[in-house]
N, C-alpha and C positions, 0 to 999 in steps of 0.2 A: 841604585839610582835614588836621589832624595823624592821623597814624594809629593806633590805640588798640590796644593790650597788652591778650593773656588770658593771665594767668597760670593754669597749670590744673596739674591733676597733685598739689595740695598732700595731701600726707599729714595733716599739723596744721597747721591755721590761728591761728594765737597772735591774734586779736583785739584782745585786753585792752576789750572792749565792756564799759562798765559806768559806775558811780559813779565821776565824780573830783573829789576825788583818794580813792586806796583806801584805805581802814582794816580794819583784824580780818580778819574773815572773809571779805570784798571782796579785799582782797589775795591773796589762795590762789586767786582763779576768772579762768583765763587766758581765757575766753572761746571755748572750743578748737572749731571748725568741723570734725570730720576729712572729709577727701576733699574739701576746699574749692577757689577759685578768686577773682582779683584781676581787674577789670576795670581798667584805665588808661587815662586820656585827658587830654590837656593837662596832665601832669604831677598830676590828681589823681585820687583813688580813685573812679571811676564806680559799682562796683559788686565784695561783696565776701560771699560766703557759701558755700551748700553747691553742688560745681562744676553739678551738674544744673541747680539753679534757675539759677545764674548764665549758664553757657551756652547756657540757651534765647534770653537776651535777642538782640533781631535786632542788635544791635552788636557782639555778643562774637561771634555767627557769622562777622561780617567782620573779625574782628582776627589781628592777628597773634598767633600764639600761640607760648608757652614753656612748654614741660610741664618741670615739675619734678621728677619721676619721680618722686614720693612723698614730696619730701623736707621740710622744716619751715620756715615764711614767722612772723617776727616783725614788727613792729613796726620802724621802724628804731630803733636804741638812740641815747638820748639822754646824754650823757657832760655831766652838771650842775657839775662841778668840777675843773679843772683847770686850771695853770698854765702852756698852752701855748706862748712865747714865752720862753726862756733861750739863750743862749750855749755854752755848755757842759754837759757832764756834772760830776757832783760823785764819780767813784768814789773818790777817795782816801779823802773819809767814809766809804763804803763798807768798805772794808776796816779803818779804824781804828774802826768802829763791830763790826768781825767781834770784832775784838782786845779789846772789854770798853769803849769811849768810847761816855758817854752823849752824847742829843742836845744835852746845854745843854755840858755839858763841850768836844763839838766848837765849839759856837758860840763861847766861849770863844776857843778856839785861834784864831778866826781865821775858821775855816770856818763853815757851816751857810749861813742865807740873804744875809748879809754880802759872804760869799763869791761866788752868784750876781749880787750887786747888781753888784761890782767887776768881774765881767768883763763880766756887759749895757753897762755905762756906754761901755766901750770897743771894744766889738762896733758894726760900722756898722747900719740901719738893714735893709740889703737883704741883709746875712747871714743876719740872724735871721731875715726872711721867707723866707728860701729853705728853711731847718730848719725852720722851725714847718709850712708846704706839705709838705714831707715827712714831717712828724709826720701830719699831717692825712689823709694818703693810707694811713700803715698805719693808722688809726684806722677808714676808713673799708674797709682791708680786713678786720676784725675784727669791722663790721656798724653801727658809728658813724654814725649822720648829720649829729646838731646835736649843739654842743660848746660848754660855757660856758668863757669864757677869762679869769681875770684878769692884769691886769696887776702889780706888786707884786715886779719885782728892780730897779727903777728908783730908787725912795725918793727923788727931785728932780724937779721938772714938767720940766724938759727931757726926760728920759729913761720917765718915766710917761707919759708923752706919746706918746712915743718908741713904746713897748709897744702903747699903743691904735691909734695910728694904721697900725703893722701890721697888726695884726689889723682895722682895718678896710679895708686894702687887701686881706687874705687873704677876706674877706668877698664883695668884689666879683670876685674874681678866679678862683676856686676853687668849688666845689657845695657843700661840708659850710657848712652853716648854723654860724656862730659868735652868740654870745649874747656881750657885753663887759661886764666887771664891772671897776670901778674900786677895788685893793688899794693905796693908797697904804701905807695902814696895815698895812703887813705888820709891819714891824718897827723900832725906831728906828734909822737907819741911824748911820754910825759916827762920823760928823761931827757930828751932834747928841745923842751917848749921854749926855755931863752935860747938856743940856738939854733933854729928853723934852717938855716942855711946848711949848716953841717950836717941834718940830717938827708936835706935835699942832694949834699953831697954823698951822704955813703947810698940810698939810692942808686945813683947813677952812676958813680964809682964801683961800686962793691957788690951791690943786690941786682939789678939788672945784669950784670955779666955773669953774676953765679948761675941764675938764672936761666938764662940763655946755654950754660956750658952742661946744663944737664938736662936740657932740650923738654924744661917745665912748663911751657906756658906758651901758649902762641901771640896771647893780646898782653899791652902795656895799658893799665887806667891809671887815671890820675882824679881823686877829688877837686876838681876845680871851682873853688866855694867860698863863702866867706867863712873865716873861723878855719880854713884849710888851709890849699895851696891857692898861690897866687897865680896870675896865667901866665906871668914870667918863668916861676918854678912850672908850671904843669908843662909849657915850651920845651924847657929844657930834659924833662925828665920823660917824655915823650921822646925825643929827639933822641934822648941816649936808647932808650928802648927801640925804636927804628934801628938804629945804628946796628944793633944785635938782631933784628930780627923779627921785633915784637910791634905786631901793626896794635896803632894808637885807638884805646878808647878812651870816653869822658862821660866822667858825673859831671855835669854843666848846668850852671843855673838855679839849684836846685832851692837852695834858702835864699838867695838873692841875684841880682843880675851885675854879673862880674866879667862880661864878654868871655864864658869859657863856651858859648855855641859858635861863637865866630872864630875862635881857635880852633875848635873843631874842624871847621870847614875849611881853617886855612892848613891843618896838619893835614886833611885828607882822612881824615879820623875813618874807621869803620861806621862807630856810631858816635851821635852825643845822648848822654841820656839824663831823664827825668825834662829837664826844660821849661820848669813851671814859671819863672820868670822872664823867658825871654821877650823882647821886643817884636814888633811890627818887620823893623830893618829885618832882626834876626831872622825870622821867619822868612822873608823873602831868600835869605844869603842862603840859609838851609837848603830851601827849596831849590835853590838852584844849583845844588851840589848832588854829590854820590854817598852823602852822609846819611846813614840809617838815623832819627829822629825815636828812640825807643822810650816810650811810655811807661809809667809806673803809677799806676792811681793805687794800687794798695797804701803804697807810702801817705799820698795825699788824703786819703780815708784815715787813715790810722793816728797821721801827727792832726788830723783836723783842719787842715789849709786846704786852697782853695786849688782845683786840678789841671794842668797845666794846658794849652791850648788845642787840642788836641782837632775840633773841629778844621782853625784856622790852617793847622799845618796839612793837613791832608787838604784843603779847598785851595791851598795854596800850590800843594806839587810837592809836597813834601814825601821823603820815601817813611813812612811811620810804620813802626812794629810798637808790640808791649812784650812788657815781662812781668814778673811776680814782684822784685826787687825781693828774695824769698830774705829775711834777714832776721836777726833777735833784738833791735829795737824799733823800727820804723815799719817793718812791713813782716809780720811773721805769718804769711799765709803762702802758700805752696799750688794753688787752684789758678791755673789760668785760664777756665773758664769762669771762677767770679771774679777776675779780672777784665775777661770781654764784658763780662755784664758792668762793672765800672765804668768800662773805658765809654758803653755805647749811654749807660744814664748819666755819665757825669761831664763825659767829652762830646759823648752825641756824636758818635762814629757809629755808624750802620752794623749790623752782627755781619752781614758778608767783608766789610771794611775792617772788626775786628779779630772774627778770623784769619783773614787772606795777614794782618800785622802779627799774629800768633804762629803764623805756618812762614808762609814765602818770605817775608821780610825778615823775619827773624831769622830762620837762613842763612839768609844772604847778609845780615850783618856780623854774623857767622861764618862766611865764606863754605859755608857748604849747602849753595845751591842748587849745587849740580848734581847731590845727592838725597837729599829729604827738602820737606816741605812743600812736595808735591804730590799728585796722585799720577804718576806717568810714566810709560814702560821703560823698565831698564835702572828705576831708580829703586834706591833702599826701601822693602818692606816695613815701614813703618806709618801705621795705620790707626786709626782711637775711632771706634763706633761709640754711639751715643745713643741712651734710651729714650731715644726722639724721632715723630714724624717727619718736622719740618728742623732744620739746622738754624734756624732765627728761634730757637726754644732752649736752646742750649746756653746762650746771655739772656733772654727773656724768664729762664727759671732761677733768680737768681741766689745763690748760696746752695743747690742744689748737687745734690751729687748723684748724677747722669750717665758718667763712665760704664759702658759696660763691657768695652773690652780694648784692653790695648796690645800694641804688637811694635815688637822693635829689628830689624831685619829678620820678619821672619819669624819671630822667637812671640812667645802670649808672656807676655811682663804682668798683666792684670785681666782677669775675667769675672762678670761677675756669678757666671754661670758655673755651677759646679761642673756638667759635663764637658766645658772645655778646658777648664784648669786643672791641673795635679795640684793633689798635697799644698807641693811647697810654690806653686802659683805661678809656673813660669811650664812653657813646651813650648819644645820646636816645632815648628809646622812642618 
């Protein structure tokens, strides 16, 4: 019989118990249990509330326990956008973006995502997985558990290919849950820059059905941007990726407003994301949809612009999550908790509003609701304590590293305690 985990000792129980996905005033209620307690068995939540009730149960009497001494049990964080898989770093941007280079001006020169595309192509297969597993493990010491990954420096089905089929060996081989979304459409790569069209044709012709036929990727993205695709092209290339199978997401808005949040909402998109530009209208039309609104203030930290609306869209009813946008030119940090802390200094979202956008909404822009990004019986053991009294200290310490123990069904992915982790930093429960 496997042997069942009591978590007990919990100071704040961050639940996230409620409506999903959260809107308005749903989003502000973390669900808080204080003086709580986590049953675990076979890798799922047996049982999860106030520690008295939970530890009369006759199971939790026989489990092994882990007292927390007070400290704070989240949800494990759901990371809904990110570019896991490159080659290299891009710092040179970096510094020529210090010195007064805009994003399009660098792309220009040469660099931007071009520049990622050039060195993936020539990076072997089993390099990149060896970095992405690495990425994965500090992602997961920062309280990570499921991580949506696209593909998108490859721009040729060789090498898009190339992308997914890492990450679906990272998948198998690894505990952090990846989610595969298919970015062929990141950007017109360099070889087809006089003919945008043809490249939008093999796209949807060629790379979305190879795709598809090796059952790579659940989501379809499309850059829909200026200096990208257009929202003619991103229509279309959505529309072939439905066609197949693959539910539509969007980079929308992000360097200028080019109505890709309104296409979002008219594809039925999962998500649209970053949305630093959008209007007044847009935000209503958002609002009144089933479209996750996923935030990325790292990016807007890192290129120096200003961070997208983030109060208005939650005041309005909008469903809003963040992510990391984890990436090697625009956003190269992996923490999304100094992403809550962005989101609440620079958007002015509440830390229960940036959570509840880290757990439950991310999710469900994810379509695995039904399984993580909650704290509630029957669902996947995935869990992030934090060296915290209060869970409004976890964005309030900001750049902090708080993590003290994460858990992904079941399994210790990160501890910082020696006597709960092995060696090599991972046990079953």
């Amino acid at each position: 019989m496997t042997e069942s985990v009591l978590f007990t000792g919990i100071g704040q129980l961050v639940t996230m118990r409620g409506p999903v996905p959260r809107r308005g005033a749903a989003l502000a209620d973390p669900g808080l249990v204080r003086d709580g307690a986590v049953l675990v068995r076979d890798g799922r939540i047996a049982a999860a509330g106030p520690r008295r009730r939970v530890e009369r149960l006759r199971e939790a009497r026989r489990a092994r326990k882990i007292d927390l001494g007070g400290r704070v049990m989240l949800p494990g964080l759901v990371d809904s956008h990110t570019h896991l898989v490159f080659a290299a770093s891009r710092v040179e941007e970096y510094e020529m973006r210090i010195a007064g280079a805009t994003y399009e001006e660098i792309a220009r020169a040469g660099g931007g995502i071009r520049s990622s595309v050039r060195r993936l192509r020539a990076a072997p297969a089993a390099e990149l997985e060896g970095a992405a597993e690495a990425w994965l493990a500090q992602m997961a010491a920062h309280g990570t558990t499921t991580v949506e990954a696209k593909s998108g420096y490859g721009l040729n089905l060789e090498n898009e290919l190339k992308i997914l089929r890492v990450q679906r060996a990272l998948a198998r081989k690894q505990p952090v849950e990846i989610v595969s979304t298919f970015l062929g459409a990141h950007v017109v790569p360099a070889e087809f820059r006089r003919r945008p069209q043809a490249y939008v044709d093999l796209v949807v012709r060629r790379m979305i059905p190879a795709v598809a036929r090796e059952g790579l990727a659940e989501f379809c993205d499309v850059f829909c941007d200026r200096g990208a695709f257009s929202v003619e092209q991103s229509r279309a290339i959505l529309a072939a990726g439905r066609a197949c199978g693959l539910e539509p997401r969007l980079h929308a808005d992000q360097l200028a407003r080019t109505g890709a949040a309104r296409l979002a909402v008219e594809m039925r998109a999962a998500s649209a994301d970053h949305l630093d530009h959008v209007t007044r209208g847009d935000i209503a039309r958002l609002a009144d949809s089933d479209v996750v609104c996923t935030l990325l203030p790292g990016a807007g930290l890192h290129l120096g612009v200003p961070q997208a609306p983030g109060r208005a869209l939650v005041d309005a009813g909008a469903i809003v999550a963040l992510a990391t946008d984890f990436n090697p030119g625009t956003s190269p940090t992996l923490s999304l908790p100094m992403v809550m802390s962005l989101a609440c200094d620079g958007m002015r979202l509440r830390p229960a509003e940036a959570i509840a956008a880290a757990t439950v909404n991310a999710a469900y822009s994810l379509r695995r609701h039904e399984r993580v990004g909650t704290i509630e019986t029957g669902k996947q053991a995935d869990l992030a304590v934090f060296d915290v009294a209060d869970y409004r200290e976890i964005p309030y310490y900001f750049g902090v590293h708080l993590s003290w123990l994460t858990v992904k069904r079941g399994e210790i992915l990160y501890a910082r305690s020696p006597v709960l982790a092995r060696p090599a930093g991972r046990r079953r429960l």
